[in-house]
PyMOL Python script that loads the backbone (N, CA, C, O; Angstrom):
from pymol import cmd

cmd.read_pdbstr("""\
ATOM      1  N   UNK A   1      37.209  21.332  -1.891  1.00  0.00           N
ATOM      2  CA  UNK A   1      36.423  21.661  -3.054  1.00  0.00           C
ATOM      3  C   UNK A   1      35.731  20.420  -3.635  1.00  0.00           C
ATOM      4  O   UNK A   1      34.674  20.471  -4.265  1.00  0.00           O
ATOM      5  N   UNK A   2      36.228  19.611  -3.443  1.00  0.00           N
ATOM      6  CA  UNK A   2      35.860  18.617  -4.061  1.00  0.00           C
ATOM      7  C   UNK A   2      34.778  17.594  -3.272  1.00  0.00           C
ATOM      8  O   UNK A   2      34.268  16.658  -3.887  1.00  0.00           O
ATOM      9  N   UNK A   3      34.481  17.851  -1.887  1.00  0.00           N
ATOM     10  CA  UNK A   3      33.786  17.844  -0.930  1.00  0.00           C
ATOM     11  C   UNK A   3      32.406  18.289  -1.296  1.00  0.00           C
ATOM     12  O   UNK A   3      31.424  17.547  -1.286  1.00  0.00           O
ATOM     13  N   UNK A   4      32.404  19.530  -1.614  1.00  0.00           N
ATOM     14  CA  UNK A   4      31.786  20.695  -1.904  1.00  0.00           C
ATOM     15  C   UNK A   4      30.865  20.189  -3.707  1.00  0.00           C
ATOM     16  O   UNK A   4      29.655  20.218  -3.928  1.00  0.00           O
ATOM     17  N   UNK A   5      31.588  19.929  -4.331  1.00  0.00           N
ATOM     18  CA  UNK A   5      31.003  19.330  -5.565  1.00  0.00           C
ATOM     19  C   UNK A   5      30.518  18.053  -5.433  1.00  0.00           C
ATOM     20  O   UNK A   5      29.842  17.693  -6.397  1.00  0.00           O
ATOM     21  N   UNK A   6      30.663  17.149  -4.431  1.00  0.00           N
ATOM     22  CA  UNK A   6      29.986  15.698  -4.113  1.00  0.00           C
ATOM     23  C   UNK A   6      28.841  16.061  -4.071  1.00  0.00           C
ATOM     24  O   UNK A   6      27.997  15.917  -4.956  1.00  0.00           O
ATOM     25  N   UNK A   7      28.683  16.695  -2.767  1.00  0.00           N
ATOM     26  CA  UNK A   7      27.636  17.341  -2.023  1.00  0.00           C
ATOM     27  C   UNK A   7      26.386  17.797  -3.003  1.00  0.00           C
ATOM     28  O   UNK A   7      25.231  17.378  -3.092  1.00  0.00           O
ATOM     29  N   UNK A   8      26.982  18.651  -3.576  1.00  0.00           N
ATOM     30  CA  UNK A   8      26.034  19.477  -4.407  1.00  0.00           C
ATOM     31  C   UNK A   8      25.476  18.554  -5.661  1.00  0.00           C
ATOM     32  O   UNK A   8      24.458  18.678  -6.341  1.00  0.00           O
ATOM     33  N   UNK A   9      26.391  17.717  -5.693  1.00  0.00           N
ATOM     34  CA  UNK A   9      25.824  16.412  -6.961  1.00  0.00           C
ATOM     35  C   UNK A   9      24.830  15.713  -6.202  1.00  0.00           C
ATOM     36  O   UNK A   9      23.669  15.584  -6.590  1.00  0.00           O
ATOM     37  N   UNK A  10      25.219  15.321  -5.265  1.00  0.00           N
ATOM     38  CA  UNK A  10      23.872  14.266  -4.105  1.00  0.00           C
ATOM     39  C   UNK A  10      22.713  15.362  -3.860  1.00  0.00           C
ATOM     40  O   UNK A  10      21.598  14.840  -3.856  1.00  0.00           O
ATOM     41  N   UNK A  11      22.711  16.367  -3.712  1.00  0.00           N
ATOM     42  CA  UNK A  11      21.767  17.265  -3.673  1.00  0.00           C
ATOM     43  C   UNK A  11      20.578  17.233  -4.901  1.00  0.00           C
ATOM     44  O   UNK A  11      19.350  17.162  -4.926  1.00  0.00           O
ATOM     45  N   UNK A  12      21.790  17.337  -6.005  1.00  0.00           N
ATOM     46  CA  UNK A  12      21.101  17.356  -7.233  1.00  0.00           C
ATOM     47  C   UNK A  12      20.430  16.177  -7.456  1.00  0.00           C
ATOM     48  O   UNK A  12      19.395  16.323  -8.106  1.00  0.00           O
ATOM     49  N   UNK A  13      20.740  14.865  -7.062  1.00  0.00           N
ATOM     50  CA  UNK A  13      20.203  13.926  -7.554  1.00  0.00           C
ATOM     51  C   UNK A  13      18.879  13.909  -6.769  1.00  0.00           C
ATOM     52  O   UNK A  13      17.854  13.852  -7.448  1.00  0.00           O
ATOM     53  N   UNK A  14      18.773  13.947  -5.544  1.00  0.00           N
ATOM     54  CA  UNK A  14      17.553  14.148  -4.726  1.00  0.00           C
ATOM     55  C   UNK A  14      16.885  14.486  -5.161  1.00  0.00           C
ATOM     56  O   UNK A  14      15.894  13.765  -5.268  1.00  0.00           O
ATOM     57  N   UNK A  15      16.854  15.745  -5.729  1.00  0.00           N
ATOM     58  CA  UNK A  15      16.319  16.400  -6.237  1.00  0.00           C
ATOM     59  C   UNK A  15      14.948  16.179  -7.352  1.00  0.00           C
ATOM     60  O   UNK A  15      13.739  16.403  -7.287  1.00  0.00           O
ATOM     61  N   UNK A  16      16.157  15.453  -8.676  1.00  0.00           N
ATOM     62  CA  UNK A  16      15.697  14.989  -9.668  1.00  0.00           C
ATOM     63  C   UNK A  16      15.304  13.885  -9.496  1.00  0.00           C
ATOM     64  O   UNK A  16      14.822  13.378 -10.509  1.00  0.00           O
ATOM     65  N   UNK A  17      15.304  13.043  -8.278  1.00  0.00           N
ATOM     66  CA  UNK A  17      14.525  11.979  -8.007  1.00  0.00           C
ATOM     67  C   UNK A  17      13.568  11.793  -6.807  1.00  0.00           C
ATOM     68  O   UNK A  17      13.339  10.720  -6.247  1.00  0.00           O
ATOM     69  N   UNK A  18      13.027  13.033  -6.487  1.00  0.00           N
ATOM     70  CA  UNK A  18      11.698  13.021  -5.501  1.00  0.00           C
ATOM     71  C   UNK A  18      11.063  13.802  -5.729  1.00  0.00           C
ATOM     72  O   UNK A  18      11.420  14.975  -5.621  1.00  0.00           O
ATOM     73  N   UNK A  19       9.493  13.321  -6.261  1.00  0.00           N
ATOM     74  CA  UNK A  19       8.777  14.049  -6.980  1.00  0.00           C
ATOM     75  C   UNK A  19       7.183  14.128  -5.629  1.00  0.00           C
ATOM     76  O   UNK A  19       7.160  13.341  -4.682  1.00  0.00           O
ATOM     77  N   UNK A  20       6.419  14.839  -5.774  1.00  0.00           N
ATOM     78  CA  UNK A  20       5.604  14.799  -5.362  1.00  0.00           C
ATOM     79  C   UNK A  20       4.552  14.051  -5.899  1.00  0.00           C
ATOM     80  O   UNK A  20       4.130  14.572  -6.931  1.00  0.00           O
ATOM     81  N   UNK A  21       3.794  12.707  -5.486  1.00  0.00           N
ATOM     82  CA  UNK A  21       2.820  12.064  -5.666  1.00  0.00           C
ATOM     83  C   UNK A  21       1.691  11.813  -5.039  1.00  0.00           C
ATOM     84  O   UNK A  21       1.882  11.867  -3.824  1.00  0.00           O
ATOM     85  N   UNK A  22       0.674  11.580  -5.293  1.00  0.00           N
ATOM     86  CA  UNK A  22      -0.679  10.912  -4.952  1.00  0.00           C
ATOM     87  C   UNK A  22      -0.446   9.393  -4.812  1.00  0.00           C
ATOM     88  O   UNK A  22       0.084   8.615  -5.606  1.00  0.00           O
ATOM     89  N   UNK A  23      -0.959   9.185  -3.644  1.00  0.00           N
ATOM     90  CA  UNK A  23      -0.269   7.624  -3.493  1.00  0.00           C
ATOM     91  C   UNK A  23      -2.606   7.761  -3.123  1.00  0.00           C
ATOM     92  O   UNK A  23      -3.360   8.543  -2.543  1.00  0.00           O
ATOM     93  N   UNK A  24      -2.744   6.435  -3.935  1.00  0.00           N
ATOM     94  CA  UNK A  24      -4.303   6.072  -4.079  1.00  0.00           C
ATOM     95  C   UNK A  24      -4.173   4.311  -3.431  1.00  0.00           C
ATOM     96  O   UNK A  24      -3.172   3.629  -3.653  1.00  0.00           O
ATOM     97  N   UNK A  25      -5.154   3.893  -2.774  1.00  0.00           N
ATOM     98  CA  UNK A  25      -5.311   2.531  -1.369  1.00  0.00           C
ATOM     99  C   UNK A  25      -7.037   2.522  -1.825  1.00  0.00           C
ATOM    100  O   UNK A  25      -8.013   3.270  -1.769  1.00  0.00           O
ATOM    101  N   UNK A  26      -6.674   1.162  -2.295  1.00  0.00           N
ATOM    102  CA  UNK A  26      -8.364   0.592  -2.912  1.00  0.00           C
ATOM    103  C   UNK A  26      -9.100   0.704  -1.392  1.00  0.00           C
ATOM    104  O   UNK A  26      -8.459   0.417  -0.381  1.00  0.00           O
ATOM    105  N   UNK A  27     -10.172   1.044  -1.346  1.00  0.00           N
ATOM    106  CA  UNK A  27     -11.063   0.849   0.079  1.00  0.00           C
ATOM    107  C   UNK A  27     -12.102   0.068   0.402  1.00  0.00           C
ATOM    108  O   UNK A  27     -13.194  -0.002  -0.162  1.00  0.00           O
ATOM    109  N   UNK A  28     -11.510  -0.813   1.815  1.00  0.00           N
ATOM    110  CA  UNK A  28     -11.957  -2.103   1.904  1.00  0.00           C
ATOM    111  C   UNK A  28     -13.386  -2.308   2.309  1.00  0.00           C
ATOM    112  O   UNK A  28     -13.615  -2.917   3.355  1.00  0.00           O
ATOM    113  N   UNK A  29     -14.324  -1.872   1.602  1.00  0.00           N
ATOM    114  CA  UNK A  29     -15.509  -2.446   1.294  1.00  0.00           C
ATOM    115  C   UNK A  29     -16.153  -3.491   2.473  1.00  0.00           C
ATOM    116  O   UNK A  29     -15.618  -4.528   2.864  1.00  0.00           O
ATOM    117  N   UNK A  30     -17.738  -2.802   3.030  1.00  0.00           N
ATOM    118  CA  UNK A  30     -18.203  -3.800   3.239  1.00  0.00           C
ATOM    119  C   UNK A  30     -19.636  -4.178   2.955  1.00  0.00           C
ATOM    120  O   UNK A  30     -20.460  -3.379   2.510  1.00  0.00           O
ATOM    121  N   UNK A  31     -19.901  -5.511   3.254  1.00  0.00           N
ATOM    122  CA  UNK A  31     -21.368  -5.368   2.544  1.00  0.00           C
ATOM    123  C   UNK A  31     -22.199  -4.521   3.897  1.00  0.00           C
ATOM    124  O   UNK A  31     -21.727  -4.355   5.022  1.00  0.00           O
ATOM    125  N   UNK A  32     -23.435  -4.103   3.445  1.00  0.00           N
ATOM    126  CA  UNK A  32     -24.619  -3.127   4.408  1.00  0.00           C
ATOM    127  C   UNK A  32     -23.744  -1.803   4.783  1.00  0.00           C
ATOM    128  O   UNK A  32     -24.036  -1.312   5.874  1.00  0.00           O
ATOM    129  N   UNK A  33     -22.682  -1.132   4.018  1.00  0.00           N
ATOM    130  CA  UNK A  33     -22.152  -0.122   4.319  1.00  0.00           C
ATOM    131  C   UNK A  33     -22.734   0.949   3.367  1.00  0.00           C
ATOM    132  O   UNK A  33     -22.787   0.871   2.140  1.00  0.00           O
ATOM    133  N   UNK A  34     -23.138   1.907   4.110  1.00  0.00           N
ATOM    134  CA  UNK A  34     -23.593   3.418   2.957  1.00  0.00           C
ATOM    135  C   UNK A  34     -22.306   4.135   2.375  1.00  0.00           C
ATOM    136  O   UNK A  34     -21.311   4.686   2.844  1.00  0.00           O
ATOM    137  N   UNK A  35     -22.797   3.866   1.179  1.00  0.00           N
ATOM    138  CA  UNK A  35     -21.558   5.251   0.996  1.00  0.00           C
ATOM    139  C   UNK A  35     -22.067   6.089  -0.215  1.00  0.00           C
ATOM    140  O   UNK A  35     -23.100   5.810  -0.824  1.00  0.00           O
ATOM    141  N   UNK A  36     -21.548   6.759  -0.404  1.00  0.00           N
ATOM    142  CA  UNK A  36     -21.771   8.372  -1.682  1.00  0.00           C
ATOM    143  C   UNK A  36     -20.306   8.387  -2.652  1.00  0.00           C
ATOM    144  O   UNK A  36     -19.122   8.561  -2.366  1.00  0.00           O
ATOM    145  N   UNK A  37     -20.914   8.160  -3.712  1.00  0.00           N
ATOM    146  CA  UNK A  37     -19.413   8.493  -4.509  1.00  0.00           C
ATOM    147  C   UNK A  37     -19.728   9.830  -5.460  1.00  0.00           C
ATOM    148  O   UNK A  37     -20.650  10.078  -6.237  1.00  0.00           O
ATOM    149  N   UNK A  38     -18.500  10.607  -5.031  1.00  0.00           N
ATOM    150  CA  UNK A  38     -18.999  12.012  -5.113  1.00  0.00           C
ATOM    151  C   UNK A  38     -18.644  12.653  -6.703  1.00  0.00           C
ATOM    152  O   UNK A  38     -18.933  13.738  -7.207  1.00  0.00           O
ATOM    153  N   UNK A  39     -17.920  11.515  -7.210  1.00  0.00           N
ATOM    154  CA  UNK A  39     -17.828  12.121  -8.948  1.00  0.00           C
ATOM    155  C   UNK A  39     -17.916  11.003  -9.781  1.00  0.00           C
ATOM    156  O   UNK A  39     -17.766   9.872  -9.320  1.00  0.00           O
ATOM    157  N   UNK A  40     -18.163  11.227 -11.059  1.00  0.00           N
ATOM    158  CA  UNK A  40     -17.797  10.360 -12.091  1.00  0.00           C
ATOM    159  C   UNK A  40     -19.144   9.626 -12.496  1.00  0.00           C
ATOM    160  O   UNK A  40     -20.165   9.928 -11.879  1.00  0.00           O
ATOM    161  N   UNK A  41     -19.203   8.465 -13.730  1.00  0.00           N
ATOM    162  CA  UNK A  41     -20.541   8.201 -13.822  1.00  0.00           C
ATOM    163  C   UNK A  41     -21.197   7.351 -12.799  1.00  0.00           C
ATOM    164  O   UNK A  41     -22.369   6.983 -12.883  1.00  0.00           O
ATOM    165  N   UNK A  42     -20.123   6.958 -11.510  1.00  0.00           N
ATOM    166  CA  UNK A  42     -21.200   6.409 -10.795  1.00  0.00           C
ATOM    167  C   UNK A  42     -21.561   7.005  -9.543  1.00  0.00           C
ATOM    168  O   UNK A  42     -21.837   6.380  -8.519  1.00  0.00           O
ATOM    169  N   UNK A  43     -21.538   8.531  -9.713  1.00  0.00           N
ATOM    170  CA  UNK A  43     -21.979   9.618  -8.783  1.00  0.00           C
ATOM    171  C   UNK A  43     -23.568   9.141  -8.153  1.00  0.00           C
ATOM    172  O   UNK A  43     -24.604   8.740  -8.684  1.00  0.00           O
ATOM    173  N   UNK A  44     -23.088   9.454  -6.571  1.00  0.00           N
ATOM    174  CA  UNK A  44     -24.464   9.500  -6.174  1.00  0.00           C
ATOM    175  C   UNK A  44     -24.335   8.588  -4.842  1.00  0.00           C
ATOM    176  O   UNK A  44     -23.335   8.284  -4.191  1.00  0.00           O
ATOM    177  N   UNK A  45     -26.095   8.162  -4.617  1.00  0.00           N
ATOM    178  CA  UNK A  45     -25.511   6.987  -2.708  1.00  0.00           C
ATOM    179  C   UNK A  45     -25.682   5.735  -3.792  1.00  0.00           C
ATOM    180  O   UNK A  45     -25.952   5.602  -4.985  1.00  0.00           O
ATOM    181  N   UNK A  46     -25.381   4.956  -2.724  1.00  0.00           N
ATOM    182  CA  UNK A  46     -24.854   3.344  -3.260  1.00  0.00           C
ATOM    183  C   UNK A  46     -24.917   2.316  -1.796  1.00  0.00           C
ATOM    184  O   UNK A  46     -24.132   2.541  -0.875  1.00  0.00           O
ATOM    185  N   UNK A  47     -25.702   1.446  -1.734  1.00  0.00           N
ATOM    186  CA  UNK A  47     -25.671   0.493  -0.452  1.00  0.00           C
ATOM    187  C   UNK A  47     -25.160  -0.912  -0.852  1.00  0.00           C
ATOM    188  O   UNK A  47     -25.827  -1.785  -1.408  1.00  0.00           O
ATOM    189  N   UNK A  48     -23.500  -1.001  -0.370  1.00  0.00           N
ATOM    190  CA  UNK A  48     -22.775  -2.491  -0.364  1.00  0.00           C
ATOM    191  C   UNK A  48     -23.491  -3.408  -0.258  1.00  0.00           C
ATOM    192  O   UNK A  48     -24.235  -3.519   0.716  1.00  0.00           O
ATOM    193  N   UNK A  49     -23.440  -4.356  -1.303  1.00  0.00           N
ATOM    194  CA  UNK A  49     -24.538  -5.600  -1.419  1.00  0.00           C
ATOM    195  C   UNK A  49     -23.279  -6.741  -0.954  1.00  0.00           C
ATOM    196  O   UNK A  49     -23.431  -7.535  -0.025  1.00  0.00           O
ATOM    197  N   UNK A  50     -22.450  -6.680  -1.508  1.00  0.00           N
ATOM    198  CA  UNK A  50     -21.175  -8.133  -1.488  1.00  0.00           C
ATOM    199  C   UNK A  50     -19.970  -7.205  -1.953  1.00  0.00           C
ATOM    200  O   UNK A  50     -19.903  -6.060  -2.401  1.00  0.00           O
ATOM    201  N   UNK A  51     -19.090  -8.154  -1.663  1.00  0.00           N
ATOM    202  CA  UNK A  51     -17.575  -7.489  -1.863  1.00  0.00           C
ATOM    203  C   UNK A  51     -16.930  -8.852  -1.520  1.00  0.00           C
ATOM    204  O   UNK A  51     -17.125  -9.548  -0.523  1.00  0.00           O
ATOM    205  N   UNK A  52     -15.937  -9.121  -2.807  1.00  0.00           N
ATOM    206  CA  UNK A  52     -14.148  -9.415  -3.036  1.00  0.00           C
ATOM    207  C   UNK A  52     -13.118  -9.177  -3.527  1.00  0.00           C
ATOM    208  O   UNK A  52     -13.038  -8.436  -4.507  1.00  0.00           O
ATOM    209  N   UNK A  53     -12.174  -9.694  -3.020  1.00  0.00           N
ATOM    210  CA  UNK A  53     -11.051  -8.866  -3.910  1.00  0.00           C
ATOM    211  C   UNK A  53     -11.215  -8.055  -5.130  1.00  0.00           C
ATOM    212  O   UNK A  53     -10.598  -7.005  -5.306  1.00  0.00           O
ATOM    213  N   UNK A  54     -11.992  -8.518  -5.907  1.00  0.00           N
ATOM    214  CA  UNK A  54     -11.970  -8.008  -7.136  1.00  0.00           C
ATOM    215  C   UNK A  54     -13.095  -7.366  -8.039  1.00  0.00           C
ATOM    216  O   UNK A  54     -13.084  -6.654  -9.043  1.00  0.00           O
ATOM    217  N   UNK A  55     -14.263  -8.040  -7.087  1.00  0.00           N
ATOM    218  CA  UNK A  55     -15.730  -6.585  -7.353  1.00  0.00           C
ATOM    219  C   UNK A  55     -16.574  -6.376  -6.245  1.00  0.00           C
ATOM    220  O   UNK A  55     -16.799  -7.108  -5.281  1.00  0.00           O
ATOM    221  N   UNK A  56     -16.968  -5.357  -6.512  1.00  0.00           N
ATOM    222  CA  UNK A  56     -18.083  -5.031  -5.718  1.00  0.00           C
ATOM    223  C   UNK A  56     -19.369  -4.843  -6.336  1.00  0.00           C
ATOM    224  O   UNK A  56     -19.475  -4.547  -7.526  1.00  0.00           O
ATOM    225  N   UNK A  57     -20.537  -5.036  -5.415  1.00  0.00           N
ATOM    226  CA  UNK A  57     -21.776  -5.206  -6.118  1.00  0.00           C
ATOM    227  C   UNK A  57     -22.638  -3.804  -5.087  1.00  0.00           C
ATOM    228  O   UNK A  57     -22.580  -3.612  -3.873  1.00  0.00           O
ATOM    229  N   UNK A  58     -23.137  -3.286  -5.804  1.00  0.00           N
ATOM    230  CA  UNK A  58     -23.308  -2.010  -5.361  1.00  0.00           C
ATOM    231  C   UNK A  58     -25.020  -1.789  -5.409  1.00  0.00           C
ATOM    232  O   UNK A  58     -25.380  -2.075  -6.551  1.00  0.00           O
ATOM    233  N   UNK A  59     -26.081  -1.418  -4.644  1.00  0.00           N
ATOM    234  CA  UNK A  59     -27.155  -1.074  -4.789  1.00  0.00           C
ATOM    235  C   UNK A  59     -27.918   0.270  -4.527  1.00  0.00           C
ATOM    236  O   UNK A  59     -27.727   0.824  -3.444  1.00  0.00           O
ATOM    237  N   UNK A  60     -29.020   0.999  -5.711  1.00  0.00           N
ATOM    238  CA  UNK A  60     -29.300   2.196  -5.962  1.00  0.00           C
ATOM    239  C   UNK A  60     -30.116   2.410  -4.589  1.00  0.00           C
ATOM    240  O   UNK A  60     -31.168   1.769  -4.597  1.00  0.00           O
ATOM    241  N   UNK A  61     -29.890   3.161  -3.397  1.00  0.00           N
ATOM    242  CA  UNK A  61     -31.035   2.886  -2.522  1.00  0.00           C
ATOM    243  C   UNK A  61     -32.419   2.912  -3.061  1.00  0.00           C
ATOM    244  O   UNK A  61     -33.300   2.128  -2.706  1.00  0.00           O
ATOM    245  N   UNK A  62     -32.648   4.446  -4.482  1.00  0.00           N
ATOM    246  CA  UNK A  62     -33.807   4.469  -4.795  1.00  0.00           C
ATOM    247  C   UNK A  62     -33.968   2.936  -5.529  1.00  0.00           C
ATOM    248  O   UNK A  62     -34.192   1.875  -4.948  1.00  0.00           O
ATOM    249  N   UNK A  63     -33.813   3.121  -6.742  1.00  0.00           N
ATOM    250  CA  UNK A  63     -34.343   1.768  -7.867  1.00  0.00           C
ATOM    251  C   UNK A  63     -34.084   0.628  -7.264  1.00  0.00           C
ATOM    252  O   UNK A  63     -34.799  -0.288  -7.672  1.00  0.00           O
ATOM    253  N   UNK A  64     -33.322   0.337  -6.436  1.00  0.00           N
ATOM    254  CA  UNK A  64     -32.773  -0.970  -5.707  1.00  0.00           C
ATOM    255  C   UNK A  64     -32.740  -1.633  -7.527  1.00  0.00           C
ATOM    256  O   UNK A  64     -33.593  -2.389  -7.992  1.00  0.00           O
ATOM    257  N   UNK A  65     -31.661  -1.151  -8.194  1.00  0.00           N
ATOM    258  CA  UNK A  65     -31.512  -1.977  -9.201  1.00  0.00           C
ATOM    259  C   UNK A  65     -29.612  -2.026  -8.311  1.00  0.00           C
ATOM    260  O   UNK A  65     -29.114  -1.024  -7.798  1.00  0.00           O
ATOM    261  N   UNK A  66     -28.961  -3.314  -8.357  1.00  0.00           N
ATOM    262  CA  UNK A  66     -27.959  -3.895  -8.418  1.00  0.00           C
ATOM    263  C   UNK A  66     -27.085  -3.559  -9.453  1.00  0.00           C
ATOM    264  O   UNK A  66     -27.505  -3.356 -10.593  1.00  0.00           O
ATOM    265  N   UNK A  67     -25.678  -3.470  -9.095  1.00  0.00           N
ATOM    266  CA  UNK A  67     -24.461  -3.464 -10.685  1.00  0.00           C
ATOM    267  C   UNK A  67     -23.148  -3.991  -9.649  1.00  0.00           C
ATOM    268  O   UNK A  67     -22.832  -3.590  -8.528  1.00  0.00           O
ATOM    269  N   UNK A  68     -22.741  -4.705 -10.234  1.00  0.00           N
ATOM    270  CA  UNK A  68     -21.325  -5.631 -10.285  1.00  0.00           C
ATOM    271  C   UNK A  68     -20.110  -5.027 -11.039  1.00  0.00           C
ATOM    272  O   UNK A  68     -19.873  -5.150 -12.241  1.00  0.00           O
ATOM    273  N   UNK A  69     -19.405  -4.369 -10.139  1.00  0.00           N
ATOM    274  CA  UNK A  69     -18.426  -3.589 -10.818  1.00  0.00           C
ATOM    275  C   UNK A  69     -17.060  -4.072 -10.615  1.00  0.00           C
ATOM    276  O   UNK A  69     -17.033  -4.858  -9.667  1.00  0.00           O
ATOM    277  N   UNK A  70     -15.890  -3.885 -11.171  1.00  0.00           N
ATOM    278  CA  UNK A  70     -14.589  -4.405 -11.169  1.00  0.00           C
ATOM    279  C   UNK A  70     -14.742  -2.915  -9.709  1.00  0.00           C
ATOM    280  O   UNK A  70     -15.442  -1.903  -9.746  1.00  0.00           O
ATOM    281  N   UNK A  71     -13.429  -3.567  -8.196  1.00  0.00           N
ATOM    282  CA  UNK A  71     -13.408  -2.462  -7.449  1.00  0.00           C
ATOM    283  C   UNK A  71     -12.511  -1.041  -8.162  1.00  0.00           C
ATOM    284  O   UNK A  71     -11.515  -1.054  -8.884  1.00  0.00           O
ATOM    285  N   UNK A  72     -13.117  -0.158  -7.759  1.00  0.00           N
ATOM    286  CA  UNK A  72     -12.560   0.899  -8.099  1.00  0.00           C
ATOM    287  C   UNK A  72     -12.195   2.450  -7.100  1.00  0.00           C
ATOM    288  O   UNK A  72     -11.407   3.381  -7.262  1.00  0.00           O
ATOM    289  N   UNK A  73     -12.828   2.241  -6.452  1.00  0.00           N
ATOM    290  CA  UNK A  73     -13.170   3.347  -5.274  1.00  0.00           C
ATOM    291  C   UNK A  73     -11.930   3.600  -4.411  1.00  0.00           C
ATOM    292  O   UNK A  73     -11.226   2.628  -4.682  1.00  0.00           O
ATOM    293  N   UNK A  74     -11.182   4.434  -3.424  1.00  0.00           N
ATOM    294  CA  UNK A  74     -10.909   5.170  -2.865  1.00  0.00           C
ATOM    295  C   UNK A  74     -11.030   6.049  -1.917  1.00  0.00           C
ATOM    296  O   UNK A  74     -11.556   7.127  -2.196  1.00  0.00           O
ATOM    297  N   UNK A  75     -10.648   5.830  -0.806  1.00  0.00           N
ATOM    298  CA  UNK A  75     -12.140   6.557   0.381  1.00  0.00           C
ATOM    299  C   UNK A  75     -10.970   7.916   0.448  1.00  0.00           C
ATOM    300  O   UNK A  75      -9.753   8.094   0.476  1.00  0.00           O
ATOM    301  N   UNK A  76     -12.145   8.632   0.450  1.00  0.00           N
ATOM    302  CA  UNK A  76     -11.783  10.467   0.615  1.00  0.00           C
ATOM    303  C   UNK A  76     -11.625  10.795   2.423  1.00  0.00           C
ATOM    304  O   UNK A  76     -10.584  11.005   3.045  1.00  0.00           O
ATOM    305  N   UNK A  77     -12.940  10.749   2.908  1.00  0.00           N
ATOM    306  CA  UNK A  77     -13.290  11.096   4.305  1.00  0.00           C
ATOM    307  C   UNK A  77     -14.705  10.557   4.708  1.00  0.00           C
ATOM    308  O   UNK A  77     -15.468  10.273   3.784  1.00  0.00           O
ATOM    309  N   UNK A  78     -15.056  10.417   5.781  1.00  0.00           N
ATOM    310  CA  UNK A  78     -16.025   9.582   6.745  1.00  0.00           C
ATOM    311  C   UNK A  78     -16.642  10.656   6.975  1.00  0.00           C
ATOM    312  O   UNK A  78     -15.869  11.598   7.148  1.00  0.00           O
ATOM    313  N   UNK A  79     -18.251  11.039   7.086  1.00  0.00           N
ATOM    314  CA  UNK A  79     -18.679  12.075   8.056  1.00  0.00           C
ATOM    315  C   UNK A  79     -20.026  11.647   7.564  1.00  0.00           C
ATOM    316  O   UNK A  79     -20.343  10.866   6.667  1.00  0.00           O
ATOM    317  N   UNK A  80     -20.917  12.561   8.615  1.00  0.00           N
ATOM    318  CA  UNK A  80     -22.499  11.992   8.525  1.00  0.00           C
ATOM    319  C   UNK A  80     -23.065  13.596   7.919  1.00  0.00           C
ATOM    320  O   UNK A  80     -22.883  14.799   8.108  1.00  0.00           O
ATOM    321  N   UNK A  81     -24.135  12.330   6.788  1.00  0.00           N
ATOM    322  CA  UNK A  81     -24.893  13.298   6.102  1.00  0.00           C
ATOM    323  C   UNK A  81     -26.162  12.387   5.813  1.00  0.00           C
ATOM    324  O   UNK A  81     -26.451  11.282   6.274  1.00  0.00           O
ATOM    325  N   UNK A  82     -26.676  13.012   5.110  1.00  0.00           N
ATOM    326  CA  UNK A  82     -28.942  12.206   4.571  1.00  0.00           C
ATOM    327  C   UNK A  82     -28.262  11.483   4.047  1.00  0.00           C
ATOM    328  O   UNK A  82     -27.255  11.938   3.506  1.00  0.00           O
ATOM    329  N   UNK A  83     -28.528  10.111   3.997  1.00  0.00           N
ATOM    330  CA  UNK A  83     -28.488   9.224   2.947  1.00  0.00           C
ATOM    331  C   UNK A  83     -29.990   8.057   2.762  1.00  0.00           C
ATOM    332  O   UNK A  83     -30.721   7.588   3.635  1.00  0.00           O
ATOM    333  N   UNK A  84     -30.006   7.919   1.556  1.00  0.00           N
ATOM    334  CA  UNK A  84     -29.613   8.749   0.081  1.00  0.00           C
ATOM    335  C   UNK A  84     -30.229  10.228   0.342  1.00  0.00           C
ATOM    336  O   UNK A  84     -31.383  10.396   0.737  1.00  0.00           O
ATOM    337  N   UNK A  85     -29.203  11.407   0.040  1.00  0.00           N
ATOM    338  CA  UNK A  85     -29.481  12.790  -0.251  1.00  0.00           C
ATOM    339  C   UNK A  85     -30.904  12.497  -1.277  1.00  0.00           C
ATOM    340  O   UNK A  85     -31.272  11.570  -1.999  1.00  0.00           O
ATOM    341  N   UNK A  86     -31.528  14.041  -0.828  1.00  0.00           N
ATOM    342  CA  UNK A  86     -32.174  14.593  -1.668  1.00  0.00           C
ATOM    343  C   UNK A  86     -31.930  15.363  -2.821  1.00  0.00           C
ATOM    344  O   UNK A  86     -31.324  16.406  -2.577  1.00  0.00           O
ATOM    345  N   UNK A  87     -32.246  15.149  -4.131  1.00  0.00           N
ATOM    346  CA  UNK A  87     -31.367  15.859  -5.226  1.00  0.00           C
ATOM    347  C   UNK A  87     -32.473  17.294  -5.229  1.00  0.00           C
ATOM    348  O   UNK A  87     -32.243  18.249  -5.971  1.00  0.00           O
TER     349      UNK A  87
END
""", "prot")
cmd.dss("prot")
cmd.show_as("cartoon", "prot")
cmd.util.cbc("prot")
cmd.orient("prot")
């Protein structure tokens, strides 16, 4: 019995200590790489100008205006599409 109540305590603790998470991996950036970021305010295409550890410099294909951002991004999935899309 007392076997039986270990058991079921180690069970329990498992339990209450494995949760389901999102595990998020900064993505390693390069410069002349296309990419599309598909939400948020910096939705839209974007062509890698420079990259280090700690920013990336990002360009509008249309305006070719430049922005220097702390990194933030996350790669979803790879696949071929228009770039820059047509809105």
């Amino acid at each position: 019995m007392a076997t039986i109540k270990a058991e079921l305590k180690n069970i329990i603790m498992e339990l209450l200590m494995s949760s389901e998470i999102a595990v998020f991996k900064p993505f390693p950036f390069e410069p002349g790489q296309k990419i599309t970021i598909s939400d948020g305010p910096r939705k839209g295409d974007w062509l890698v100008v420079d990259c280090d550890e700690r920013k990336v410099i990002l360009r509008c294909p249309v305006s070719h205006m430049e922005f220097s951002w702390n990194r933030f991004c996350y790669h979803v999935e790879t696949k071929r599409q228009e770039w820059p899309a047509r809105d």
